[in-house]
DOBATOR-329379 format. One record per residue (C-alpha): residue in one letter; x, y, z. Coordinates in nm, 2 decimals, padded with zeros to 4 digits, m for minus. Layout:
+------+--------+--------+--------+
| resn |     px |     py |     pz |
+------+--------+--------+--------+
|    A |      X |      Y |      Z |
...
+------+--------+--------+--------+
***
This chain:
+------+--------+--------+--------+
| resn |     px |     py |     pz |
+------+--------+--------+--------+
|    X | m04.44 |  00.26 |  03.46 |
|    X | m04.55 |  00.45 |  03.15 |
|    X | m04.20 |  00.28 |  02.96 |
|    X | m04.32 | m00.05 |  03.09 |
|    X | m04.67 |  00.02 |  02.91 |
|    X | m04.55 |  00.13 |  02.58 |
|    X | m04.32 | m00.20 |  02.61 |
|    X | m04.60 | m00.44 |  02.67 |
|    X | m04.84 | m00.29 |  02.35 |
|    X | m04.63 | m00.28 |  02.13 |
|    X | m04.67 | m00.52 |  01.81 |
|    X | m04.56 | m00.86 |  01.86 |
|    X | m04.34 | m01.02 |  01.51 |
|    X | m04.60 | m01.26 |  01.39 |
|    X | m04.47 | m01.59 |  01.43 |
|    X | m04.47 | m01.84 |  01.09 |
|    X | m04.38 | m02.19 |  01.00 |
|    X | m04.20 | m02.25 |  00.68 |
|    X | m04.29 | m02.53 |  00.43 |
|    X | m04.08 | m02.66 |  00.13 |
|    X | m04.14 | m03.01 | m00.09 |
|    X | m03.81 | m03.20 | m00.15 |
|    X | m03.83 | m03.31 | m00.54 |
|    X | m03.61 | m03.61 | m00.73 |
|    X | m03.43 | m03.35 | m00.87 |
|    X | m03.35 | m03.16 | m00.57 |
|    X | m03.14 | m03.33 | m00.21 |
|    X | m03.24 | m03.27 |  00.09 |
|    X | m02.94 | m03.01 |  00.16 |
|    X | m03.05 | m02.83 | m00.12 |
|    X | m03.41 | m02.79 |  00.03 |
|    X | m03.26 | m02.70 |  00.36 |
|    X | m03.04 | m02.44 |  00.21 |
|    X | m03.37 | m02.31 |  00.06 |
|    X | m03.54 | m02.29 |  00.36 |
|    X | m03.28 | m02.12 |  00.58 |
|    X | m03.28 | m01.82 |  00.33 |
|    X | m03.68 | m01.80 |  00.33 |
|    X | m03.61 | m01.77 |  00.68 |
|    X | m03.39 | m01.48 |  00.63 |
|    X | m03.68 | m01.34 |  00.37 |
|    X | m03.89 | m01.35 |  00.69 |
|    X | m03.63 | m01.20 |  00.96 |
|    X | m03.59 | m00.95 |  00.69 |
|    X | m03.99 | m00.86 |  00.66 |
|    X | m04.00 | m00.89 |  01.09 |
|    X | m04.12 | m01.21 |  01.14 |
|    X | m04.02 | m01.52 |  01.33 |
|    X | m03.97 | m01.87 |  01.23 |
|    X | m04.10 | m02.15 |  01.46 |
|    X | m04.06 | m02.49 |  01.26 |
|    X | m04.01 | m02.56 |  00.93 |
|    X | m04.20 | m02.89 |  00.78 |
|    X | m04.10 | m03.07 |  00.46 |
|    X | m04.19 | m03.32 |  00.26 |
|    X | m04.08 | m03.57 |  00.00 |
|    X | m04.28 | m03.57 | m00.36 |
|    X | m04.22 | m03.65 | m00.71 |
|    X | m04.37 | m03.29 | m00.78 |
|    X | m04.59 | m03.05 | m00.61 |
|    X | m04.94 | m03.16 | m00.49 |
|    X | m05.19 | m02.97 | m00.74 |
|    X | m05.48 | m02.91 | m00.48 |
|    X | m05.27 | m02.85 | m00.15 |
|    X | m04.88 | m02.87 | m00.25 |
|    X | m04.77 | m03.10 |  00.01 |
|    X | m05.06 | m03.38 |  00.03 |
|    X | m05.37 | m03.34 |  00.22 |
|    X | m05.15 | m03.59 |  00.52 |
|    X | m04.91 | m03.33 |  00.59 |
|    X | m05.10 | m03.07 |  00.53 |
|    X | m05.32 | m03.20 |  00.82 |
|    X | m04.99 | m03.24 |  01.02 |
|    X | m04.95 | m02.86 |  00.96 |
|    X | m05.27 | m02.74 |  01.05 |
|    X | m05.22 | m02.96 |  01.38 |
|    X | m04.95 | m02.75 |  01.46 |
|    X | m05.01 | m02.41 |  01.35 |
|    X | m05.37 | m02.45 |  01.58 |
|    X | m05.17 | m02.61 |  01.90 |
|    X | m04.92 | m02.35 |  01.87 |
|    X | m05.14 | m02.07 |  01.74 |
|    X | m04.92 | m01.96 |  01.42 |
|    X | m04.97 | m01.63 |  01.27 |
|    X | m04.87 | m01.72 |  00.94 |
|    X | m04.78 | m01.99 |  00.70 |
|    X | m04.47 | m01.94 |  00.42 |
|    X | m04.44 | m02.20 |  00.13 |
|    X | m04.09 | m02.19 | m00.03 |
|    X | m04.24 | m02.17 | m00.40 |
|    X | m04.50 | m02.00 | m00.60 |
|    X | m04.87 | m02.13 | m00.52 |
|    X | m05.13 | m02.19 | m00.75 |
|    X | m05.48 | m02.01 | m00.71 |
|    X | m05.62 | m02.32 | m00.66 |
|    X | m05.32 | m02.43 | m00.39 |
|    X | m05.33 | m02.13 | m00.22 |
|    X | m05.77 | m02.10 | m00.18 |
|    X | m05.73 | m02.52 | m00.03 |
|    X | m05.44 | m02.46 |  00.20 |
|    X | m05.63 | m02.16 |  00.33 |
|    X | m05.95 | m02.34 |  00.39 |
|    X | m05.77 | m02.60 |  00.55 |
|    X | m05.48 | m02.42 |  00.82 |
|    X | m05.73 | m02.11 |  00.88 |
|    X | m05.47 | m01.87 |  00.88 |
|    X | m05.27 | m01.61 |  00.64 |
|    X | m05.05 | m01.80 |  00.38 |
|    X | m04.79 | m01.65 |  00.21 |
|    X | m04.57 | m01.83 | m00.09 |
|    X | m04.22 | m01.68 | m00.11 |
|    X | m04.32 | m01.45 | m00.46 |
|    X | m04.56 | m01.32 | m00.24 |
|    X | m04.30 | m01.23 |  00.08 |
|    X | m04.03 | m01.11 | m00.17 |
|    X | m04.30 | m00.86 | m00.29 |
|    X | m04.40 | m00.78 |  00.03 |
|    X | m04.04 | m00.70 |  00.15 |
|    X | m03.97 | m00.46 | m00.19 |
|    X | m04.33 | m00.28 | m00.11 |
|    X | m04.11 | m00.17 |  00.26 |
|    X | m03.80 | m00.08 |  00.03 |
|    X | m03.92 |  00.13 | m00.24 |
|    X | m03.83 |  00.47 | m00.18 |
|    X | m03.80 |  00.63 | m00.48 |
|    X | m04.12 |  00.69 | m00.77 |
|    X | m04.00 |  00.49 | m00.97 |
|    X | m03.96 |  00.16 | m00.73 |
|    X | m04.28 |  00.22 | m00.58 |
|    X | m04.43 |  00.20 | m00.92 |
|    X | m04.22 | m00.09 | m01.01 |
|    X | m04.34 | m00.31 | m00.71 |
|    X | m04.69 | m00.17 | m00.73 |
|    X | m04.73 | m00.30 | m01.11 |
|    X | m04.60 | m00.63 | m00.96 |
|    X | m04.82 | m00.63 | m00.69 |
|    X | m05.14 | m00.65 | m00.89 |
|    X | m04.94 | m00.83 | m01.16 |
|    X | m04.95 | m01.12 | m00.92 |
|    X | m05.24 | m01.05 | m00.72 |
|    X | m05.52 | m01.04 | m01.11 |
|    X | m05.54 | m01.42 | m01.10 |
|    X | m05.57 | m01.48 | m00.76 |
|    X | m05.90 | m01.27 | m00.68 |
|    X | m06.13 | m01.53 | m00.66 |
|    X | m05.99 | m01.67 | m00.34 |
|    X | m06.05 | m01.29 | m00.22 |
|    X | m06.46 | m01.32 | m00.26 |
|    X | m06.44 | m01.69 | m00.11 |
|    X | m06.74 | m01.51 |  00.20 |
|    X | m07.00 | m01.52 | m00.10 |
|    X | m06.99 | m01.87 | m00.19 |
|    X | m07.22 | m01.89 |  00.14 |
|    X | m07.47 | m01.72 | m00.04 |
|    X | m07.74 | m01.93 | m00.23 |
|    X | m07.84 | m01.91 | m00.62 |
|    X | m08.20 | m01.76 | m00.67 |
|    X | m08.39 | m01.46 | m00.75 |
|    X | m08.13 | m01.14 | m00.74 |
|    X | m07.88 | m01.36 | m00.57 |
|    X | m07.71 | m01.51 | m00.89 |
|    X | m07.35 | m01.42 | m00.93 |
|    X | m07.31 | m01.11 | m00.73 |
|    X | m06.96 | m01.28 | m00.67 |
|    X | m06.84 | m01.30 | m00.98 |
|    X | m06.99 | m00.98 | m01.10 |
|    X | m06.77 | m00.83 | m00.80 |
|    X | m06.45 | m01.02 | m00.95 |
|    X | m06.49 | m00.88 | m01.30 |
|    X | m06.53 | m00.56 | m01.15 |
|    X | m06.24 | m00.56 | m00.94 |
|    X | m06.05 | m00.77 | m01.27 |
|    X | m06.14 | m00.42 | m01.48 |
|    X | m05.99 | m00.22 | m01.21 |
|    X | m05.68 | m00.43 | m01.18 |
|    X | m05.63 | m00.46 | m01.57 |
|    X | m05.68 | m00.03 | m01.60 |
|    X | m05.45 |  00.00 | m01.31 |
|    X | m05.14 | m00.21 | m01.45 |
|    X | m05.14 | m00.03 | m01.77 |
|    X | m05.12 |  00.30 | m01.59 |
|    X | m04.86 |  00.17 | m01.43 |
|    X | m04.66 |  00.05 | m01.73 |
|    X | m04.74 |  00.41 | m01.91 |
|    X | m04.55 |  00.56 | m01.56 |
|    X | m04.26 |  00.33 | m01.58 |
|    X | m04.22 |  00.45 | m02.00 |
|    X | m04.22 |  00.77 | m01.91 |
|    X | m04.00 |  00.70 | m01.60 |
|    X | m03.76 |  00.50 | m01.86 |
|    X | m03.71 |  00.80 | m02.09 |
|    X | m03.61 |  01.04 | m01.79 |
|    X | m03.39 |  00.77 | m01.69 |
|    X | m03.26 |  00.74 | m02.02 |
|    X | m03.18 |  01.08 | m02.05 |
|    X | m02.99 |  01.09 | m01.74 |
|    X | m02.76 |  00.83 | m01.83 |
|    X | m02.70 |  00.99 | m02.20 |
|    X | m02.55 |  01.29 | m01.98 |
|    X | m02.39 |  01.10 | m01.79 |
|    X | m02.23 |  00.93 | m02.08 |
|    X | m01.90 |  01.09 | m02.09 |
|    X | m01.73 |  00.90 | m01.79 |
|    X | m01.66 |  00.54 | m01.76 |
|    X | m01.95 |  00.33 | m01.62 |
|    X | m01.91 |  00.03 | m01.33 |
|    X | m02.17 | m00.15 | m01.15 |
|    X | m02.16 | m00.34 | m00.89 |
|    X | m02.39 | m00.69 | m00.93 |
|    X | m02.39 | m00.99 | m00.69 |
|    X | m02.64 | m01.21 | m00.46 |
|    X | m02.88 | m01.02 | m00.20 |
|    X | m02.65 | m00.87 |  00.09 |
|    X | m02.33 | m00.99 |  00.02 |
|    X | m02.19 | m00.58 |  00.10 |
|    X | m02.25 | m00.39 | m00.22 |
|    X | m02.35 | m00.15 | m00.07 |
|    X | m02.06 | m00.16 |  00.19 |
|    X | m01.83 | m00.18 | m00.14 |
|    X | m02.05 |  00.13 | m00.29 |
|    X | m01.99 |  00.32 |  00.04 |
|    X | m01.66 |  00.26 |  00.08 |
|    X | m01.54 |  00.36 | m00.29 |
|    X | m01.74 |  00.64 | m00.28 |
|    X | m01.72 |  00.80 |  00.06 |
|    X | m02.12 |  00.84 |  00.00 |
|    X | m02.37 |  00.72 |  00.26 |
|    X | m02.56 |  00.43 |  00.07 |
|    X | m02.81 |  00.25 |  00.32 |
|    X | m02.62 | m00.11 |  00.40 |
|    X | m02.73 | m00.40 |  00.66 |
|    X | m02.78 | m00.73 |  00.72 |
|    X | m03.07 | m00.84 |  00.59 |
|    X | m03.18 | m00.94 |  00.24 |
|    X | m03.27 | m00.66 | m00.04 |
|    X | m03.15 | m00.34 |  00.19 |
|    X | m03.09 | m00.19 | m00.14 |
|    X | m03.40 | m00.18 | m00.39 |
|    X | m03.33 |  00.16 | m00.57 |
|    X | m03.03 |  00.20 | m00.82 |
|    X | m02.79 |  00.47 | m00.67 |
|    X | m02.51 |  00.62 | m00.85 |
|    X | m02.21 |  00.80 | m00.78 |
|    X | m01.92 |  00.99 | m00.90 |
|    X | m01.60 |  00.83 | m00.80 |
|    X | m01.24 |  00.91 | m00.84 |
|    X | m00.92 |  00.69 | m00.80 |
|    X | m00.62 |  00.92 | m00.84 |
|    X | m00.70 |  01.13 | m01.11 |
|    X | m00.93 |  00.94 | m01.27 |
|    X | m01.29 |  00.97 | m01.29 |
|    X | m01.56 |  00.74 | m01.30 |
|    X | m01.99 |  00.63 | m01.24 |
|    X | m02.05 |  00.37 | m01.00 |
|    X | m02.40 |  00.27 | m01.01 |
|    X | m02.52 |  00.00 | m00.69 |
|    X | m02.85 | m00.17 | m00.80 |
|    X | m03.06 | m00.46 | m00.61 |
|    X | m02.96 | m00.78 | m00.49 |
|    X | m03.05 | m01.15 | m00.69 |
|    X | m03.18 | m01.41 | m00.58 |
|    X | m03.27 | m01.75 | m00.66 |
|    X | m03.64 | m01.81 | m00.75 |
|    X | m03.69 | m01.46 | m00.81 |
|    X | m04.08 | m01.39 | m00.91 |
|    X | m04.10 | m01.35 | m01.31 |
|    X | m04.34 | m01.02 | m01.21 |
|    X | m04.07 | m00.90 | m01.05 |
|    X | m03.77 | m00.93 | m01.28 |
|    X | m03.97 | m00.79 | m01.53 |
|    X | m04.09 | m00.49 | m01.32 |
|    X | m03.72 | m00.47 | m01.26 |
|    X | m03.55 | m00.48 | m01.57 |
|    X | m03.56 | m00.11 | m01.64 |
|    X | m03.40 | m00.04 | m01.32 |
|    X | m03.12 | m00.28 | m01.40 |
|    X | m03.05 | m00.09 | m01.71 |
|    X | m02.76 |  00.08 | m01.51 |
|    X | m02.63 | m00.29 | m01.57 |
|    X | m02.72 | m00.36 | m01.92 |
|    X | m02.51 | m00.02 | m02.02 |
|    X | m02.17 | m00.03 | m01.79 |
|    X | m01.85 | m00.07 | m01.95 |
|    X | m01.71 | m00.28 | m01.60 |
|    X | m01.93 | m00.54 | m01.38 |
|    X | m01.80 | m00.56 | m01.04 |
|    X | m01.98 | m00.91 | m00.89 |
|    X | m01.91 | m00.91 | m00.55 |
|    X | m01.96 | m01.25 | m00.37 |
|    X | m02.03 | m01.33 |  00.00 |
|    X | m01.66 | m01.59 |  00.02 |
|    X | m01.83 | m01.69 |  00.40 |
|    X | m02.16 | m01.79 |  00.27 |
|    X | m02.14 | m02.19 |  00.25 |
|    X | m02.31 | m02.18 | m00.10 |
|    X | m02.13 | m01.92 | m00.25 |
|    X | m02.10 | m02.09 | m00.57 |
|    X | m02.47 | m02.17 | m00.65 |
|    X | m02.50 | m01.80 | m00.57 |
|    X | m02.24 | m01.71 | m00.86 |
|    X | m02.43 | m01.93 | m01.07 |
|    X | m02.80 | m01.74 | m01.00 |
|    X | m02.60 | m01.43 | m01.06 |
|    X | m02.46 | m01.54 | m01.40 |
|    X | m02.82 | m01.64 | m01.50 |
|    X | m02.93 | m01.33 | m01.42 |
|    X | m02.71 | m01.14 | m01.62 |
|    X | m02.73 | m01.35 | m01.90 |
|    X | m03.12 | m01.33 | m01.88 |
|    X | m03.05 | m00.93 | m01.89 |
|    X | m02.85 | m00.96 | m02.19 |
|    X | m02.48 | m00.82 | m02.00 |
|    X | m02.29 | m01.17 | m02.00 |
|    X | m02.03 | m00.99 | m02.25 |
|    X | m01.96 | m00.74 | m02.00 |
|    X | m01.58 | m00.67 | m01.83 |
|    X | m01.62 | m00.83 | m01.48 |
|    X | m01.40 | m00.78 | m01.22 |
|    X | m01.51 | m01.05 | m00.92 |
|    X | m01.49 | m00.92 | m00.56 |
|    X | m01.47 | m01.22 | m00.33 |
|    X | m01.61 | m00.97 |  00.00 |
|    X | m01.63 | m01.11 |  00.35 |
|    X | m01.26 | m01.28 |  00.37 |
|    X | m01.28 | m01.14 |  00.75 |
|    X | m01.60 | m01.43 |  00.84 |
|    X | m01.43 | m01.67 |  00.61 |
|    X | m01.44 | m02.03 |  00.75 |
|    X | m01.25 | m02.35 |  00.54 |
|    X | m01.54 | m02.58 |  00.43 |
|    X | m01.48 | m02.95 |  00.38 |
|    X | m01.41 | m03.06 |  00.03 |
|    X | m01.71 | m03.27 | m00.12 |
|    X | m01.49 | m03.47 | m00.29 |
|    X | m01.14 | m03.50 | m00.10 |
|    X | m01.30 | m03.39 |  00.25 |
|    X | m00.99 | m03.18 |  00.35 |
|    X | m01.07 | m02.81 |  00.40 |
|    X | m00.90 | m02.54 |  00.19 |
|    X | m00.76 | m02.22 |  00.42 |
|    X | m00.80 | m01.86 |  00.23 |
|    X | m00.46 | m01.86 |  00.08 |
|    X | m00.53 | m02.25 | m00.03 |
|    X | m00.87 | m02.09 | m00.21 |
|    X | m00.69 | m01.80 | m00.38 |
|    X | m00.50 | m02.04 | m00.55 |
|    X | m00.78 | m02.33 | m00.64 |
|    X | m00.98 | m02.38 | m00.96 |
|    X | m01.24 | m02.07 | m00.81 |
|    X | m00.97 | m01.79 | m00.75 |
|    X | m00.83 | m01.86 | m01.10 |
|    X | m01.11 | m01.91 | m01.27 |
|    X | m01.26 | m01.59 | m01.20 |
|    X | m00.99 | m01.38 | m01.32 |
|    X | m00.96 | m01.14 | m01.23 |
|    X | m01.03 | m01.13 | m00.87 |
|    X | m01.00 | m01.03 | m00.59 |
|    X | m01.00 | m01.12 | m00.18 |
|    X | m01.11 | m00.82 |  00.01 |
|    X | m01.30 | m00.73 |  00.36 |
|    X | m01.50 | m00.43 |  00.32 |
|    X | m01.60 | m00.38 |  00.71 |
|    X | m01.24 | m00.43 |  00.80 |
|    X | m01.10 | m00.23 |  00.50 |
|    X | m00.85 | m00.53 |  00.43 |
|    X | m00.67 | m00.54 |  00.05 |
|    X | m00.90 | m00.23 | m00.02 |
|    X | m00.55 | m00.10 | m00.16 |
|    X | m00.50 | m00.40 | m00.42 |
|    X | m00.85 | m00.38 | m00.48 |
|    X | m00.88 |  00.00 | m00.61 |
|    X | m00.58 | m00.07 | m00.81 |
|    X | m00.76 | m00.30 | m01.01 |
|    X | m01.04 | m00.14 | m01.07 |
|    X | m00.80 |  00.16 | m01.18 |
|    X | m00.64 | m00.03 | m01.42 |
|    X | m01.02 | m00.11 | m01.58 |
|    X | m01.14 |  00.22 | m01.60 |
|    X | m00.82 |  00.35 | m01.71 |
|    X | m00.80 |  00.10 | m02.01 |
|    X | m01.13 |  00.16 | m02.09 |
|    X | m01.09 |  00.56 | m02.05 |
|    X | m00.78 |  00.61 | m02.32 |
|    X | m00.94 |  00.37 | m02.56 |
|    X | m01.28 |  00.58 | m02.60 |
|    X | m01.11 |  00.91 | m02.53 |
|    X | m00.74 |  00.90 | m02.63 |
|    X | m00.72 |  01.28 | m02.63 |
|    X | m00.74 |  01.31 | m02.24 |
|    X | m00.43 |  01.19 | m02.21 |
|    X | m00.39 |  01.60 | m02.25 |
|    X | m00.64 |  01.66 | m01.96 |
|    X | m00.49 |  01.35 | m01.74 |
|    X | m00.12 |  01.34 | m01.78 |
|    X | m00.05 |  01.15 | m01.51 |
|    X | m00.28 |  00.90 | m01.64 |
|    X | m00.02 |  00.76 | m01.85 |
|    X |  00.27 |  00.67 | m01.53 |
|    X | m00.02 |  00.56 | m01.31 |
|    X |  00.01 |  00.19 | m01.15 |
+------+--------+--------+--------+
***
């Protein structure tokens, strides 16, 4: 009886409703797409989605987003079927998100704010926890007035003018000291880091980039013989963890850092930019993309971006095409016929991302062919920048 208690008090996932517009410049697949992986974003930060609404617009409604029609048609349904929580699939306005509260009565997320709330249950280390607190507030400074929205029942007169907005300049001081504390930590944080990585100079550097949870981590894990926190759900890996690795003789850094994703909040990617250093200085980019995922492509694309917006486009990349184990042929868009694995090795996407590789990380599949490669990287790499240890690595030389 005392199980069945525990059972029946225990916190409930809060139940949400997902909402995204559908723009001339965006198709409806698109938007779906879109709205399945801010589904995942809320699986991942323990909720559960009900419905999801859209709605057609030339651009986003200033006051309330959607229009105040479907926004009625929201709050309809979020009352009848008592909603904890409603997600919008882009970055609300102040304004947006103070009128859509007012009118649906209950929490309202957008999906800068769930990403940041998902990194706040990630951050492990100092320097992540400082990283997602600076974004935080870096988010949060415009949006205070919404948080004093109880006062404007109070009436002007006699020592009742502006307590409000006294409260919010107060609280806007606060914020303001706060953030550059925070961004004096993270300088001081980036030297020690710094440091770090001159010592650890000496060795060839890799990194492994790529869309949130297409197995990194499983990749890191499996190279490494380490125990690197991996599962399926979306930004399981928020801190940058490296590790010695060697392949024959030869030995190497292999640095695992966090996930991309499209529509990434600009607080964040800023507050994250030191931490992708480990990037910015490798000698060898291993992007490793999710070959099952039905959009793999536009998720190659958001990873390029990235990189190129973190200044490592020049970089030596070896592509890891993970996952052949839940591949599944898609229809063609254009022809309609469906291309089988070997087919897709040998089409415009295997070539053209040379060089690459097919692997399955869970099922340890052309792991072999795989470490070979990389090998061969590092190795090239190694006798160019230190010729004489050919002395210390003789065997270097007849190797693959």
């Amino acid at each position: 009886m005392g199980k069945q208690k525990f059972f029946d008090t225990a916190v409930k996932p809060e139940r949400a409703v997902l909402v995204g517009i559908i723009t001339p410049n965006e198709t409806e697949e698109k938007e779906r797409e879109y709205l399945e992986e801010l589904e995942f974003l809320v699986d991942t930060a323990g909720g559960i989605t009900e419905k999801t609404f859209t709605q057609k617009m030339q651009r986003a409604d200033r006051a309330t987003f959607v229009g105040t029609g479907k926004l009625e048609e929201i709050a309809e349904y979020v009352k009848a079927e008592e909603i904890d929580i409603v997600v919008f699939d882009d970055e609300l306005s102040p304004s947006q998100l103070r009128n859509i509260e007012r009118e649906l009565q209950v929490k309202i997320l957008d999906r800068s704010n769930l990403i940041l709330d998902i990194f706040a249950s990630r951050a492990q280390t100092s320097q992540a926890r400082t990283q997602v607190e600076l974004a935080q507030l870096q988010y949060l400074l415009p949006r205070l007035t919404r948080m004093w929205t109880h006062l404007e029942r109070q009436k002007g007169g006699i020592g009742m003018r502006g307590p409000g907005e006294s409260q919010i300049e107060t609280d806007r001081r606060i914020i303001q000291d706060k953030i550059a504390l925070l961004k004096e930590r993270l300088k001081i944080i980036d030297r020690q880091n710094e440091t770090q990585r001159k010592n650890r100079g000496q060795l060839v550097r890799v990194a492994l980039v790529g869309y949130t949870n297409v197995g990194k981590s499983t990749i890191m894990n499996m190279l490494s013989k380490s125990d690197v926190f991996a599962e399926n759900k979306l930004f399981a890996t928020l801190d940058t963890t490296v590790r010695k690795v060697v392949i024959e003789n030869l030995p190497f850094l292999l640095s695992d850092t966090v996930g991309f994703i499209r529509k990434l909040p600009h607080h964040l990617v800023e507050c994250f930019k030191s931490t992708l250093d480990e990037v910015r200085e490798a000698d060898i980019l291993i992007h490793v993309v999710d070959v099952s995922h039905p959009t793999f492509e536009d998720q190659i694309t958001t990873v390029n971006e990235t990189l190129k917006d973190l200044g490592a486009v020049d970089k030596e990349v070896i592509t890891v095409f993970n996952k052949i184990d839940a591949y599944r042929p898609e229809p063609d868009m254009e022809t309609g016929e469906t291309l089988s694995l070997d087919e897709f090795r040998n089409s415009w996407m295997g070539k053209h991302n040379s060089p690459a590789i097919f692997i399955s990380a869970i099922n340890k599949e052309n792991i072999d062919e795989f470490r070979n490669l990389l090998y061969t990287k590092v190795k090239a790499i190694h006798q160019e920048r230190y010729p004489y240890d050919a002395l210390l690595y003789p065997d270097i030389e007849g190797e693959n």
